[in-house]
C-alpha positions as CSV (number, residue, x, y, z in Angstrom):
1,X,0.0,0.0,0.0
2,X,1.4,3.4,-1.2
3,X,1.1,6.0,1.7
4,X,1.2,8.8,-1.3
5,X,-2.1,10.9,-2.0
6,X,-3.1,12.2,-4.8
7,X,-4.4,15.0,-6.4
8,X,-8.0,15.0,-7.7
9,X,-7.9,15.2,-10.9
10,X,-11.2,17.8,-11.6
11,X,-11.8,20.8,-9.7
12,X,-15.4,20.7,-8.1
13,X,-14.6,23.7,-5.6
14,X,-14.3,27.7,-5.9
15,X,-12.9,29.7,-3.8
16,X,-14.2,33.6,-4.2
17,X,-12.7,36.3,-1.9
18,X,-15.4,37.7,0.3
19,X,-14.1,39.8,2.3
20,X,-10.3,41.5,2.2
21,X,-8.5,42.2,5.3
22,X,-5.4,43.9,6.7
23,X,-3.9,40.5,8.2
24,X,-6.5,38.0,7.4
25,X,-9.0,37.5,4.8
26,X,-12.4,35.5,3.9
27,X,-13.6,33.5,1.3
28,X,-17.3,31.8,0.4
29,X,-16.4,28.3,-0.8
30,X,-18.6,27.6,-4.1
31,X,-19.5,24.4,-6.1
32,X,-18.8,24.2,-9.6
33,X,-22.8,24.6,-9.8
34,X,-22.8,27.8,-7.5
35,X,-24.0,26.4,-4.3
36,X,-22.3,27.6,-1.3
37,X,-19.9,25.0,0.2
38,X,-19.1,27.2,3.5
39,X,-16.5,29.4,4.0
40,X,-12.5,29.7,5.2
41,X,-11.8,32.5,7.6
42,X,-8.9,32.9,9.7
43,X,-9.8,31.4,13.2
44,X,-7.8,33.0,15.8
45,X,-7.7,30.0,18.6
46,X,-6.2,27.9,16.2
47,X,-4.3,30.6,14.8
48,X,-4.6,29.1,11.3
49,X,-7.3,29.6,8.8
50,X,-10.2,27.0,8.9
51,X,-12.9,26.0,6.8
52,X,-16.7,26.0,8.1
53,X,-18.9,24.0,5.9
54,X,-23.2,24.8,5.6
55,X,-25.4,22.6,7.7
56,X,-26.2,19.3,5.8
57,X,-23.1,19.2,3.5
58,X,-21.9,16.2,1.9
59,X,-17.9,16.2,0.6
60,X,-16.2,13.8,-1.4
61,X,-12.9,12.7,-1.0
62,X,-11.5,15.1,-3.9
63,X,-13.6,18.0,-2.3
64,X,-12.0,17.8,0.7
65,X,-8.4,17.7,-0.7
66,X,-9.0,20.8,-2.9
67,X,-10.3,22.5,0.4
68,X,-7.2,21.0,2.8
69,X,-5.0,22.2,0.1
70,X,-6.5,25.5,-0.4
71,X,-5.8,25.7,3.3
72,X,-2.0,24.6,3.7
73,X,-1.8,27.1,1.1
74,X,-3.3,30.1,2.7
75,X,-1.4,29.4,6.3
76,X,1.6,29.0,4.7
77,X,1.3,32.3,3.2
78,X,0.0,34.0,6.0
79,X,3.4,32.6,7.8
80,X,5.8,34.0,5.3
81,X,4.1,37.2,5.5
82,X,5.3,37.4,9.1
83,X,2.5,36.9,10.9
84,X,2.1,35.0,14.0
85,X,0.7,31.8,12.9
């Protein structure tokens, strides 16, 4: 068993910047078919951002991925900008 994982292969998740900030900022996570997914906003306990999903969501695998990557890539920015993460 291969402990690599891989990339989905088709995009089924937009990100859209809702809201600009000086440190931090907000976006409304969007199906491929406009519905709204939830959103990622900085969460300050966990100093990292985090995404909240809408009440009776369903993800798939790929989904999930595209929105943990989305993530690791938004900290990790956040970071090299100097702020505390």
């Amino acid at each position: 068993m291969t402990s690599a994982i891989k990339k989905a292969e088709k995009s089924y998740v937009v990100f859209v910047l809702a809201k600009e900030g000086e440190k931090t900022n907000q976006w409304v996570v969007l199906s491929i078919h406009d519905t709204v997914l939830g959103h990622v906003a900085w969460f300050g306990r966990w100093r990292q951002y985090t995404f909240s999903p809408q009440p009776n969501t369903t993800y798939s695998w790929g989904c999930l991925m595209e929105i943990a990557n989305f993530l690791q890539g938004k900290n990790q920015e956040h970071r090299k900008l100097g702020f505390s993460a």
